[in-house]
C-alpha positions as CSV (number, residue, x, y, z in Angstrom):
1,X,15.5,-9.7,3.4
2,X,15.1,-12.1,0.1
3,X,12.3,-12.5,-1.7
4,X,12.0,-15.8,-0.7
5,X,12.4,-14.9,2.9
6,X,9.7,-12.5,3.2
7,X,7.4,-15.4,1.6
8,X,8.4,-17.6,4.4
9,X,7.8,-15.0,6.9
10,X,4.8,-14.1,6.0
11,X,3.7,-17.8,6.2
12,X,5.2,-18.6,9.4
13,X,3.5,-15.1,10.9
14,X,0.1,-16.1,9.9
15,X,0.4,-20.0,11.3
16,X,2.3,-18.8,14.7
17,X,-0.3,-16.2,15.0
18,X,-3.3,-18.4,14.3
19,X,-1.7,-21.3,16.6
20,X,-1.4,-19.2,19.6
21,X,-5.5,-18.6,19.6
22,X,-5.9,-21.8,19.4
23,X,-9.0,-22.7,21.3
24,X,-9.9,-18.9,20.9
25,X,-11.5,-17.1,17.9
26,X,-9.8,-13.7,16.9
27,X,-11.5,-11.0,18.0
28,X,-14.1,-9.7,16.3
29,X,-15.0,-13.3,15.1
30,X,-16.7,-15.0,18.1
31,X,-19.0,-16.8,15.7
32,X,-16.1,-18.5,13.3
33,X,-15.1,-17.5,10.1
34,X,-17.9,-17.6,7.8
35,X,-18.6,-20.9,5.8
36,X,-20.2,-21.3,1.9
37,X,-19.5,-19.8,-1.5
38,X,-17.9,-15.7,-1.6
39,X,-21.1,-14.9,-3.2
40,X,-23.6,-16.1,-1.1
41,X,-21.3,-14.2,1.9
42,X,-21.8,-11.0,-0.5
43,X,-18.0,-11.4,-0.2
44,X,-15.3,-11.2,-2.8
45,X,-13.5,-14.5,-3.6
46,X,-10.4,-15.5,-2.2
47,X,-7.2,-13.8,-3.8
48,X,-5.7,-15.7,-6.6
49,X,-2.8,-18.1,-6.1
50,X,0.4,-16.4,-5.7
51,X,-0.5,-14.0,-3.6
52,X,-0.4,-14.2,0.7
53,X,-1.8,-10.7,1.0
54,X,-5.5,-10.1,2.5
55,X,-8.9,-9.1,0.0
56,X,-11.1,-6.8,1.7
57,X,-14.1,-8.2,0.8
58,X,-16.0,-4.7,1.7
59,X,-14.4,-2.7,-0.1
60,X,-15.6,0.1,-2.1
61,X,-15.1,-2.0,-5.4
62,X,-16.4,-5.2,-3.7
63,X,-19.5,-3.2,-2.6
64,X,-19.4,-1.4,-6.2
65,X,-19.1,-4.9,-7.3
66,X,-22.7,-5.9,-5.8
67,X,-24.6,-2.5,-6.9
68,X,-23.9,-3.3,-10.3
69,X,-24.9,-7.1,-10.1
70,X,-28.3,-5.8,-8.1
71,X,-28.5,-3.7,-11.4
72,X,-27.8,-5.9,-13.8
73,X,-24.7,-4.7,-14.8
74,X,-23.2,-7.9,-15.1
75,X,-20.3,-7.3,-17.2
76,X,-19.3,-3.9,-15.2
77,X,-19.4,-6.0,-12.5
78,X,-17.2,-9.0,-13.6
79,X,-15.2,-6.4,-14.6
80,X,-14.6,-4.9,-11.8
81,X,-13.5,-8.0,-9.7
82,X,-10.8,-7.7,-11.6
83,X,-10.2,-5.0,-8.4
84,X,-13.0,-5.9,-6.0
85,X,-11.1,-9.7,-5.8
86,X,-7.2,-8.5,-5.7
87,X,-5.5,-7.2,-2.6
88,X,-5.0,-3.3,-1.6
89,X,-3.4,-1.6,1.0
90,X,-5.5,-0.4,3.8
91,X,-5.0,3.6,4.3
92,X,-6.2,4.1,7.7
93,X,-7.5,7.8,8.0
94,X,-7.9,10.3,11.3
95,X,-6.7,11.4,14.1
96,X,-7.4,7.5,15.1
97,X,-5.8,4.6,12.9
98,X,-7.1,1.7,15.8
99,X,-10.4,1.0,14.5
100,X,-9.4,0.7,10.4
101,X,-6.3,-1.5,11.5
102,X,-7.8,-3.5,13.8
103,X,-10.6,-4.1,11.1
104,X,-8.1,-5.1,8.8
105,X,-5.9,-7.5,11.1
106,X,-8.8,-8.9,12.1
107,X,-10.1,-10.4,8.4
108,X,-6.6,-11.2,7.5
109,X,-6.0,-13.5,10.4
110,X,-9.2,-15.3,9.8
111,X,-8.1,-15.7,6.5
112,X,-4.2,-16.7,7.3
113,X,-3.5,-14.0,5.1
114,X,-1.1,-11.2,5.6
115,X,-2.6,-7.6,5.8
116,X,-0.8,-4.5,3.6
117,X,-1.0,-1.2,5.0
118,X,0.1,2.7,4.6
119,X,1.3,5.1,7.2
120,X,0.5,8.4,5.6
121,X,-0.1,10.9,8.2
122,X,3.1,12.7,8.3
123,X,3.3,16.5,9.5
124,X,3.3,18.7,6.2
125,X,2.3,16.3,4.3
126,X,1.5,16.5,0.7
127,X,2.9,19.9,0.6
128,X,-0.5,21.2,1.0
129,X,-1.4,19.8,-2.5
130,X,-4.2,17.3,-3.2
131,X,-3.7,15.4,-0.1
132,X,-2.8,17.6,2.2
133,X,-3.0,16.5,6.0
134,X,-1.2,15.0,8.5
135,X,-1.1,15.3,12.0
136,X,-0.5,18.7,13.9
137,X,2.5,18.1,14.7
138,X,5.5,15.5,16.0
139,X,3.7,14.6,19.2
140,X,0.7,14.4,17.6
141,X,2.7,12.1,15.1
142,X,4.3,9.9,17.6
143,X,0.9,9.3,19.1
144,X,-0.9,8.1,15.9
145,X,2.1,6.2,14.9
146,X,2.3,4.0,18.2
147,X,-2.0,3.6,17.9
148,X,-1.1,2.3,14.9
149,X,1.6,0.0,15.9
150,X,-0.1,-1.2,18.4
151,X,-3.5,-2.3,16.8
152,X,-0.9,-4.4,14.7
153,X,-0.3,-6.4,17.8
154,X,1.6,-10.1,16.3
155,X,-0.1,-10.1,12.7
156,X,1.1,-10.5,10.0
157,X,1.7,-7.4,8.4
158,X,3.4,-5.0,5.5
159,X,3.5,-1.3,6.2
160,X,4.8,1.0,3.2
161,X,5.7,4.2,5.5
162,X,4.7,7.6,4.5
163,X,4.7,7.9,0.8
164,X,5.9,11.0,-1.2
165,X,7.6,11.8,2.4
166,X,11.5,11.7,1.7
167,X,10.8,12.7,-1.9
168,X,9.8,16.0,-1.0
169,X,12.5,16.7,1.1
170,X,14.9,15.4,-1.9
171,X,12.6,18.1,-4.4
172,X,13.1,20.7,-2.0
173,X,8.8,20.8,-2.0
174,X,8.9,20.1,2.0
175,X,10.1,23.8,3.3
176,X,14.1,23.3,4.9
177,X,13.2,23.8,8.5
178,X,10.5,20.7,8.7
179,X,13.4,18.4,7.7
180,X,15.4,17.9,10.7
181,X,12.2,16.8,12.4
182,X,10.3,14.8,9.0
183,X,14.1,12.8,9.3
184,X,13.3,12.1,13.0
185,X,9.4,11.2,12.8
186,X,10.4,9.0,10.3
187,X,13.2,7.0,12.0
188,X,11.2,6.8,15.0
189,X,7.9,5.4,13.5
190,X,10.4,2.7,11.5
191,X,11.6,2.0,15.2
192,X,8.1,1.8,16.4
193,X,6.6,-0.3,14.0
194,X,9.4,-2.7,13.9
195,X,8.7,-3.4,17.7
196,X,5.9,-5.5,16.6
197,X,7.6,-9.2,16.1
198,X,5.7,-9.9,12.2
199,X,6.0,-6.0,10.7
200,X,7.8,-5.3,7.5
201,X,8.4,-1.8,7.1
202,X,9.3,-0.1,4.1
203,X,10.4,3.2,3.4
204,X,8.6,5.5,0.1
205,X,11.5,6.2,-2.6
206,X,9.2,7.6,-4.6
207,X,9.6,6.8,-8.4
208,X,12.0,7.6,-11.2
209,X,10.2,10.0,-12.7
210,X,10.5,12.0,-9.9
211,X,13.3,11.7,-8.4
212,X,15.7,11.1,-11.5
213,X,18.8,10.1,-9.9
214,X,18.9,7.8,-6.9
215,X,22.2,8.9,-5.9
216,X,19.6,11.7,-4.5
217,X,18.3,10.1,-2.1
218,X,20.3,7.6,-0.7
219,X,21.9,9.9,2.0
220,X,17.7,10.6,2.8
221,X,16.5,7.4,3.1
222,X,19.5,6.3,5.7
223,X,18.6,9.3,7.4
224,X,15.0,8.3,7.9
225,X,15.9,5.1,9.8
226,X,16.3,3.0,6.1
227,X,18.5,0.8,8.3
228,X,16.2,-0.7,10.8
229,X,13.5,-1.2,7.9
230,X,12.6,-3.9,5.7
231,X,13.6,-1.5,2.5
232,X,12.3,1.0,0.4
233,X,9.3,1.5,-1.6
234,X,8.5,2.3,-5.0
235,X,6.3,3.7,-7.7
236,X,3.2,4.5,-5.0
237,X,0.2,6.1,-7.2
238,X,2.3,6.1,-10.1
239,X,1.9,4.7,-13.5
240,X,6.0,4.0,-14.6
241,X,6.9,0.5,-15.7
242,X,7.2,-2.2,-14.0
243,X,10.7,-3.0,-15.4
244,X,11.8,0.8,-15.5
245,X,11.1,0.6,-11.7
246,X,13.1,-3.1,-10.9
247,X,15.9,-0.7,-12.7
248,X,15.8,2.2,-11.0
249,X,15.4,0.2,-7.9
250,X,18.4,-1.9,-8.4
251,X,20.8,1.0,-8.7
252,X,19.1,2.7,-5.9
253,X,19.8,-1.1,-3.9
254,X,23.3,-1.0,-5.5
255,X,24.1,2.3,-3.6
256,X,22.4,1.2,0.1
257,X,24.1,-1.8,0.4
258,X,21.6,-3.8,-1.3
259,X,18.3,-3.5,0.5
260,X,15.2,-5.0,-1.0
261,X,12.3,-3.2,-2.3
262,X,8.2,-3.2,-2.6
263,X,7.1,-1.7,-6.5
264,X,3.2,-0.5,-6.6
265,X,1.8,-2.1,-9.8
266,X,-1.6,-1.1,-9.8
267,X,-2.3,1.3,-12.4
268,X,0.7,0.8,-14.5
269,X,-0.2,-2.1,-16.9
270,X,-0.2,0.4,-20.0
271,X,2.9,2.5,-18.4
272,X,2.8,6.4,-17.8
273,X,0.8,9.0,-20.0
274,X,2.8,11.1,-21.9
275,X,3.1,15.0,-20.2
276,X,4.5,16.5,-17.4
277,X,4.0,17.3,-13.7
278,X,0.6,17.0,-12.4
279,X,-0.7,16.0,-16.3
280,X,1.4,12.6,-16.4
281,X,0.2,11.9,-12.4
282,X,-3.2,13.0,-11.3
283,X,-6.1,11.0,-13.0
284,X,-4.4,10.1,-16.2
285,X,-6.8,8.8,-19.0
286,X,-6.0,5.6,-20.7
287,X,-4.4,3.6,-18.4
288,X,-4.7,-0.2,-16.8
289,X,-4.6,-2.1,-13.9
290,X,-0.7,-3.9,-13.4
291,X,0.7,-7.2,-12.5
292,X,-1.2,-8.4,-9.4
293,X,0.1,-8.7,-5.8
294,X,2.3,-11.2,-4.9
295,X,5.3,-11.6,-3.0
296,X,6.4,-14.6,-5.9
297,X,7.9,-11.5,-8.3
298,X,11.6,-13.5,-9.5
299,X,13.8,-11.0,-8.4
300,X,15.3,-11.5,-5.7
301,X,15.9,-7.7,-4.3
302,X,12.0,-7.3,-5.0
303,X,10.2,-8.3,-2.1
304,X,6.7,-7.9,-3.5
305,X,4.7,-6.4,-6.1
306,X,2.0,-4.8,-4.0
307,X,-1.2,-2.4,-4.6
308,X,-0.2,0.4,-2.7
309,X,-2.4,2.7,-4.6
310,X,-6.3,1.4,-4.6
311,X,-7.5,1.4,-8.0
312,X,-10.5,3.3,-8.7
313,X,-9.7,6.3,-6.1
314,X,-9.4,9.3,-7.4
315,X,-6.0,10.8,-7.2
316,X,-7.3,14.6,-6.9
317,X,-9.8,17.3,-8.4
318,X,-8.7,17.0,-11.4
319,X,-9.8,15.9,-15.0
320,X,-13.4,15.8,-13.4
321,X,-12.2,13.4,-10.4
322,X,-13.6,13.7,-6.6
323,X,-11.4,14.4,-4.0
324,X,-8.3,12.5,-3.7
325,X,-8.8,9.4,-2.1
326,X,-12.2,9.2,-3.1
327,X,-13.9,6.0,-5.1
328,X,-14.4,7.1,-8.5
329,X,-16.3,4.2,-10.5
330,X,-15.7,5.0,-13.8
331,X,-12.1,5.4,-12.9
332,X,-12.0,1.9,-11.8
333,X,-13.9,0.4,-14.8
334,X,-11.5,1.6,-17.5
335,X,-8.3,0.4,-15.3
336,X,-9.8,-3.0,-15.1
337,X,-11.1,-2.7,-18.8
338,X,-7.5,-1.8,-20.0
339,X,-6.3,-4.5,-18.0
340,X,-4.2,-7.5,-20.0
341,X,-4.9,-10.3,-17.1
């Protein structure tokens, strides 16, 4: 799918969608959507031009947002729009993904926007690092994945499927005997989510720091249903260039036949830190928020520059961080400090 087809997708989803409730409010919005300025909502503004994907506006950076203004922090917190007012993905957590999907759906239909999510719940997952998890096991898997699917119902939506999940087969991190059934879990939730008529799925490739040579993991990603999806993902919680990415990305296209990619930009507007292994990835000092999302990137095998990764979440106990996933506001004030837009 072209760039400029997923643009026109995503805007036909959102106005079929909101035409066929015509005479009916979304649920969850009986009284309308809300009227008068973002700020005196206590809401984020609207995202910026270019971009079709939905703002949160209770977020933990849109909440952070308002502590500092009720403090008088007023540059932290015009700072920190610079996060609080941009798009993230929406990482539904538990055994139950229904009530943080349907949340999300929910504000991005009222808003005619299109709502960007992660499926990260894979068995093993993690390799029983910093994010370790998942659910128990396949059945347990199938079950969350079909919730999940299912709270989609006809929005609009962009679902970047189980990061760091074929990577760790390709680095061998993932012990041998999960992989016959990682390759199947993985095929079936592309099949599952793609039963819903306005889902784009994409499929993690990890990045190229990682996973050096794509050749690697071309045979993995057919594999885990790369066929049936939207594409492949790239650079989720990572800090490598945007145009080392596109790069990578395009020979990785080159090799499957010239599917279409998603690249995470949100931390890596002052590239990767210098080190190796868990140095160069978990917390990093120094670095900056990226390009913002949009789906208008001018390439055409790169569906969307998206923020996979939510800025300002720790990625792990490490260099002083909270747990991974965990808002970290200091973290989130020198990305959007460093940032160049």
């Amino acid at each position: 799918m072209s760039r400029r087809t997923l643009s026109a997708v995503l805007t036909l989803a959102c106005g079929a969608l909101l035409a066929g409730c015509a005479g009916q409010e979304p649920p969850g919005n009986q009284a309308g959507t809300p009227t008068g300025p973002p700020s005196a909502r206590g809401e984020s503004a609207a995202p910026t031009a270019g971009s079709p994907f939905w703002v949160d506006p209770d977020s933990d950076a849109a909440r952070q947002v308002r502590q500092y203004e009720a403090q008088g922090r007023a540059e932290d917190a015009a700072l920190l729009k610079r996060i609080a007012e941009r798009p993230v993905a929406e990482w539904p957590a538990g055994d139950d993904p229904v009530p943080d999907v349907t949340k999300a759906v929910r504000g991005a239909v009222a808003d005619r926007r299109t709502a960007v999510f992660v499926a990260y719940n894979i068995p093993h997952r993690d390799c029983g690092m910093y994010s370790a998890g998942g659910a128990h096991d396949g059945n347990a898997y199938r079950a969350w994945v079909d919730s999940f699917a299912s709270a989609l119902g006809d929005a609009s939506a962009v679902v970047v499927l189980e990061p760091d999940a074929v990577p760790h087969i390709v680095d061998g991190c993932t012990p041998a005997q999960y992989h016959g059934e990682r390759y199947r879990l993985l095929s079936e939730a592309v099949d599952r989510l793609k039963r819903q008529p306005n889902t784009r799925v994409y499929l993690d490739a990890g990045n190229p720091a990682w996973i050096h040579d794509p050749g690697k993991l071309v045979e993995p990603l057919r594999r885990a249903g790369l066929a049936k999806a939207d594409g492949f993902s790239l650079n989720v919680a990572n800090f490598q260039t945007t145009e080392t990415v596109k790069g990578f990305g395009a020979r990785l296209s080159g090799m499957l036949g010239g599917a279409h990619f998603t690249v995470d930009t949100s931390r890596n507007g002052d590239g990767p830190f210098p080190g190796e292994g868990e140095d160069a990835w978990c917390n990093p000092p120094g670095r900056a928020l990226g390009l913002p999302p949009t789906d208008r990137t001018g390439d055409d095998l790169v569906d969307a520059y998206l923020w996979i990764k939510r800025p300002g979440e720790s990625d792990g106990t490490c260099r002083g961080g909270p747990a991974a996933g965990v808002w970290w506001p200091d973290y989130a004030l020198g990305l959007a400090r460093r940032a160049k837009a």
